[in-house]
C-alpha positions as CSV (number, residue, x, y, z in Angstrom):
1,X,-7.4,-7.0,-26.7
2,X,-10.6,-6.5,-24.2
3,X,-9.8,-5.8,-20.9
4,X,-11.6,-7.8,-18.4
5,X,-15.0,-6.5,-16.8
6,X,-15.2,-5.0,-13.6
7,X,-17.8,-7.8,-12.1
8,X,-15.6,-10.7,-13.8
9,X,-12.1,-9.0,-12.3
10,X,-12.4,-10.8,-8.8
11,X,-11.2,-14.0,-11.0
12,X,-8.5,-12.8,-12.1
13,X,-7.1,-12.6,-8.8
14,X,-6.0,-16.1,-8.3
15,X,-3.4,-14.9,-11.0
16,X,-1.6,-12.9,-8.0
17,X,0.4,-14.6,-5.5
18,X,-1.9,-14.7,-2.6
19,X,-0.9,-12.6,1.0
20,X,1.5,-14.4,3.4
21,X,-0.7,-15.6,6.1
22,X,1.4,-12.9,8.4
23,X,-0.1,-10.3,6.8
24,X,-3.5,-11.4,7.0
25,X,-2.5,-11.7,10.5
26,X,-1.5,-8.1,11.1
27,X,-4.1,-6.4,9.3
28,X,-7.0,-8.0,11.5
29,X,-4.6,-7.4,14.7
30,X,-3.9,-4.2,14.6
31,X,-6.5,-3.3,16.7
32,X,-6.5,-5.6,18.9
33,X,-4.9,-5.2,22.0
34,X,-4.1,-8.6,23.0
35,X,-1.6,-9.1,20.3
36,X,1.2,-8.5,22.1
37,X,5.1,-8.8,20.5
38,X,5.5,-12.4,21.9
39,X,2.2,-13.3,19.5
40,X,3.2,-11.1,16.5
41,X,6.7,-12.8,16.9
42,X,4.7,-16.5,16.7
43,X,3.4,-15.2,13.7
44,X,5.8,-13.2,11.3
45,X,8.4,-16.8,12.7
46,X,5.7,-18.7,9.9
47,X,7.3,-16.9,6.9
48,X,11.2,-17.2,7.0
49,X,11.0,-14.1,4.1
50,X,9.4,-12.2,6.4
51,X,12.4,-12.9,9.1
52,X,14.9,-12.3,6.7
53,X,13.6,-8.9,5.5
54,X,13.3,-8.0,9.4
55,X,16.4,-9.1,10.4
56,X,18.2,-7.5,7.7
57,X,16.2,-3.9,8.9
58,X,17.0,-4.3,12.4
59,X,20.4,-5.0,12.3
60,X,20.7,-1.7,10.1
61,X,19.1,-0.3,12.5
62,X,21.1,-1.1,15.5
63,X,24.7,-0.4,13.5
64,X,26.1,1.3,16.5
65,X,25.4,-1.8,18.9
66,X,28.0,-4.4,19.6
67,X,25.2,-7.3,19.3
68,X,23.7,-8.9,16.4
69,X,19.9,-8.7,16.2
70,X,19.5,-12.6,15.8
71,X,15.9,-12.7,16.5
72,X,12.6,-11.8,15.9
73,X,12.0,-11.1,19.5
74,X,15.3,-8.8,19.6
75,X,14.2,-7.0,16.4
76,X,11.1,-6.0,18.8
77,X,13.3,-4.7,21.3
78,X,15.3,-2.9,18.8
79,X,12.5,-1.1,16.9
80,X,9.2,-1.4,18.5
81,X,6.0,-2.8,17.4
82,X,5.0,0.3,15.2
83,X,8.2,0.1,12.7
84,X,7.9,-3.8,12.7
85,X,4.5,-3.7,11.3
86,X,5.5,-1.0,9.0
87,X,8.4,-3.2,7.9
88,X,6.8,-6.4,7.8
89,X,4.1,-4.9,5.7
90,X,5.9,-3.4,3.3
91,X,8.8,-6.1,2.9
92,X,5.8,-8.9,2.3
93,X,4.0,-6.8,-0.6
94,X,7.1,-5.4,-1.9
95,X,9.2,-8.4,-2.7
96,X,5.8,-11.0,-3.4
97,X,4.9,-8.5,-6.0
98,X,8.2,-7.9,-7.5
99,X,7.5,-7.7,-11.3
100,X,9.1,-5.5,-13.5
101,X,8.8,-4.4,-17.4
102,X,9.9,-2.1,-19.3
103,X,6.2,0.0,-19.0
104,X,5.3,-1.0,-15.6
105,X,7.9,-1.3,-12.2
106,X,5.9,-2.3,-9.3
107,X,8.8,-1.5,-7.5
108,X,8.0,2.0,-8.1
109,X,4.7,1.4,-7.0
110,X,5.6,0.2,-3.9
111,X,7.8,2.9,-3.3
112,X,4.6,5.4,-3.9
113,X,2.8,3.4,-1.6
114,X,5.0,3.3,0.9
115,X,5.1,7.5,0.7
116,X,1.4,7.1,1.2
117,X,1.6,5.2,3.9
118,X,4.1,6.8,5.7
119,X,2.1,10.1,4.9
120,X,-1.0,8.7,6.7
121,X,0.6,7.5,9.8
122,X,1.6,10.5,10.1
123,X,-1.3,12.4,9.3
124,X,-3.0,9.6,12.1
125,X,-0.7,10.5,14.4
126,X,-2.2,14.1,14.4
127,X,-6.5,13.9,13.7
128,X,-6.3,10.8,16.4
129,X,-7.0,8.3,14.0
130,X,-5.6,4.6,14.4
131,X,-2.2,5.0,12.9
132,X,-1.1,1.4,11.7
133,X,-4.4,1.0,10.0
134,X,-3.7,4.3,8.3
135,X,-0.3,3.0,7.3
136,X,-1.8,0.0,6.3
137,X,-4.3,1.6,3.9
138,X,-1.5,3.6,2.2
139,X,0.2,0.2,1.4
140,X,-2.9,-1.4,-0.2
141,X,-4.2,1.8,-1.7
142,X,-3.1,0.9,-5.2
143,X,-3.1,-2.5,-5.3
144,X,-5.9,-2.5,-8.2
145,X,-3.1,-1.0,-10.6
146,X,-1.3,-4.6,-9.8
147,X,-4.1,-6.4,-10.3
148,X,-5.1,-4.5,-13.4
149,X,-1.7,-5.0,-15.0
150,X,-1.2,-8.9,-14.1
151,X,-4.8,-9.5,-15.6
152,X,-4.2,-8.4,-19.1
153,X,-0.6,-6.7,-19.2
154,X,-1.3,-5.8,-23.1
155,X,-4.0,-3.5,-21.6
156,X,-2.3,-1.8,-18.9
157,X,0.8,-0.7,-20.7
158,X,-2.1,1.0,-23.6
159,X,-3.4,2.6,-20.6
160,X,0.1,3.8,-19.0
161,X,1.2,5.1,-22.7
162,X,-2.4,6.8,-22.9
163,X,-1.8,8.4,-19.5
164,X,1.8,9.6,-20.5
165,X,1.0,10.5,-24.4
166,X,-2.2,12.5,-23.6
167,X,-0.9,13.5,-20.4
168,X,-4.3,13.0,-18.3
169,X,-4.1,11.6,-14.8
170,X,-3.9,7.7,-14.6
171,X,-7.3,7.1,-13.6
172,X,-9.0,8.6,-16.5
173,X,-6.6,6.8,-19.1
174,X,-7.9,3.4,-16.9
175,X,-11.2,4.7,-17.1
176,X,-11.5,5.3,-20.9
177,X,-9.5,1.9,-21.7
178,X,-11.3,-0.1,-18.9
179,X,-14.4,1.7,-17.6
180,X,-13.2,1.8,-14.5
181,X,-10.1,3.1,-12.8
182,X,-7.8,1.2,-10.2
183,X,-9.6,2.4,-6.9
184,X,-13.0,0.2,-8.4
185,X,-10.3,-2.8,-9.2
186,X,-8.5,-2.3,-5.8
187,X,-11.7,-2.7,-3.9
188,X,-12.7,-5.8,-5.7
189,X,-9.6,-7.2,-5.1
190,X,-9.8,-6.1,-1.3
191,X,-13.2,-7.5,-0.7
192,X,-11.9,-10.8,-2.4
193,X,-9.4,-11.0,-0.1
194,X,-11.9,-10.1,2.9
195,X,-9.3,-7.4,3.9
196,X,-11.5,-4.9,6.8
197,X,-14.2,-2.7,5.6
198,X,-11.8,0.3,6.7
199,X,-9.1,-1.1,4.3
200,X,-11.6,-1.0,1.6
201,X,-13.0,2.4,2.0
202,X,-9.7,3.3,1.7
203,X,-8.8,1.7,-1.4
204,X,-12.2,2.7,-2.7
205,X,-11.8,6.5,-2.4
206,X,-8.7,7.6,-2.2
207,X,-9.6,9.4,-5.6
208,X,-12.6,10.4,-4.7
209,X,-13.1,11.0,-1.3
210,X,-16.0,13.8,-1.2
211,X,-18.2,10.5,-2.8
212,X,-17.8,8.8,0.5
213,X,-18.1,9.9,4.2
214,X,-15.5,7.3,5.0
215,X,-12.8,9.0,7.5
216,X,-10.0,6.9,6.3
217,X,-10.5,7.4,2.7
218,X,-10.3,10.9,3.1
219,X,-7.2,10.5,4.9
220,X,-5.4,8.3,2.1
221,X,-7.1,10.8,-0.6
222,X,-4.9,13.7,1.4
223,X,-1.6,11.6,2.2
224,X,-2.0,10.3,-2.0
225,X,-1.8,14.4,-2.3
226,X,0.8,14.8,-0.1
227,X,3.2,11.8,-1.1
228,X,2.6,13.2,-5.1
229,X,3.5,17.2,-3.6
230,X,6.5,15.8,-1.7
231,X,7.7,13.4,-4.6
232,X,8.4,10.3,-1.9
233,X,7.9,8.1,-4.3
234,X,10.2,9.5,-7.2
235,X,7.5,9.0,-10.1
236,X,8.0,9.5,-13.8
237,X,6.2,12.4,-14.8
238,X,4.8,12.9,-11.3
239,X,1.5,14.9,-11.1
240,X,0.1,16.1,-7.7
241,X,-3.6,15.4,-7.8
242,X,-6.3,18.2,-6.7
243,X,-6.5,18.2,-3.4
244,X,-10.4,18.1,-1.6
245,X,-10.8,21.0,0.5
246,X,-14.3,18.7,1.9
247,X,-11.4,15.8,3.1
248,X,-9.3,18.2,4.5
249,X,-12.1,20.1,6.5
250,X,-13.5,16.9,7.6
251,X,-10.4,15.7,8.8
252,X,-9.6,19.4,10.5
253,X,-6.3,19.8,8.5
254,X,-5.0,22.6,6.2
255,X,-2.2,22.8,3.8
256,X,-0.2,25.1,6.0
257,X,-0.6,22.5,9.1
258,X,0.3,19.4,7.0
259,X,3.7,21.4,5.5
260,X,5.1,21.5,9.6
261,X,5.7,17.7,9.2
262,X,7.6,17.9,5.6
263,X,10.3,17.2,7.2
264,X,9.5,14.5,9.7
265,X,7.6,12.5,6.8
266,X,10.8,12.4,4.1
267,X,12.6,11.7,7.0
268,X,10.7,8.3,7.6
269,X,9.8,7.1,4.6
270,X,13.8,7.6,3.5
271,X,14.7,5.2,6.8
272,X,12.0,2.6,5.8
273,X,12.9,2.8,2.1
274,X,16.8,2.0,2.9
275,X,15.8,-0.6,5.2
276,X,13.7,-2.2,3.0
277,X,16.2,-1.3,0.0
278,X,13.4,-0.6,-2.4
């Protein structure tokens, strides 16, 4: 039972289903200010799962109005281009990755990721960084444990049982099973996937942020802390990783700032987890 090398990894990751074209879509538009609602409508029509998932969310949304939401363009008009990316984001990695076992959910992986993400929109929202690229990141962040798992499964459920049984923090039971933890795997997977280099650097240190000088990775590294303090994600035998006081100073926050939007951040993540019903 040899887990697979970190340089021969990138294979393995025609074993996961590959990202609806919308997605791919989104994460290179999200910058770009000609993508307007009428485009990202044209776009998120391509994947009828995609509709489903948003029409379902907007028309819980919109319980007190008389009309249906019947379209993508309505859903729009109902909940405005931010929480439609958010939703369409997280509906498309949530239910394409659905795989469950009895040592591995990733539906409680998603639900950490979507804590993350909501986390670092928010945390966007206040250093003036680009909030649906920050949302974005969160989702992806842990996508290597994913990939990890699907290659050999055998492996990862060792590594989970080493993490839980000799209570140490998931990346160093990856790290003494694999060599490498899921940040390395994430970002081989991202670079495969030729996701943006911002998306990487967040995937590649969210762990370890004071090894880069990447402003994004240092704000997943502090909304991973924050999601973890906050339990969003409602983990088994939840940890709250250390915190890096280098991330935080470079991104001008500080604990006592960050606890004025408790509130506001379970209060999103709870409406996007019962639209999405994850």
């Amino acid at each position: 039972m040899t887990p697979p090398s970190l340089q021969e990894l990138p294979a393995h990751a025609l074993k996961l289903p590959s990202l609806p074209e919308v997605v791919n879509y989104l994460t290179r538009s999200l910058s770009d200010e000609k993508a307007d609602a009428d485009t990202i409508s044209h776009h998120i029509n391509s994947d009828p799962a995609i509709v489903a998932r948003l029409l379902a969310a907007a028309n819980s949304a919109a319980s007190g109005l008389t009309t249906r939401i019947l379209s993508t363009r309505q859903a729009f008009l109902v909940l405005g281009v931010d929480r439609i990316v958010n939703i369409i984001l997280a509906s498309a990695l949530a239910y394409r990755y659905d795989i469950r076992h009895s040592g591995f959910d990733a539906r409680l992986l998603w639900r950490h990721s979507l804590g993350v993400a909501t986390c670092a929109r928010v945390i966007a929202e206040q250093t003036g960084s680009d909030p649906d690229l920050a949302f974005t990141s969160g989702l992806l962040h842990d996508i290597g444990q994913l990939l990890m798992y699907i290659t050999n499964p055998a492996c990862y459920l060792q590594t989970i049982e080493r993490h839980q049984r000799d209570d140490i923090s998931l990346p160093e039971a990856e790290r003494a099973v694999y060599g490498y933890d899921h940040a390395d795997a994430g970002k081989a997977l991202a670079i495969a996937w030729n996701l943006p280099h911002e998306i990487i650097d967040a995937i590649a240190a969210h762990h370890n942020p004071d090894e880069t000088s990447s402003e994004i990775g240092n704000l997943i590294h502090v909304s991973e802390v924050l999601s973890h303090a906050l339990d969003l994600g409602e983990q088994p035998n939840n940890r709250v990783p250390d915190l890096s006081e280098l991330a935080c100073a470079q991104l001008g926050l500080s604990w006592q700032t960050l606890t004025k939007h408790f509130a506001e951040i379970e209060a999103r993540y709870d409406g996007i987890r019962i639209a999405l019903g994850i």
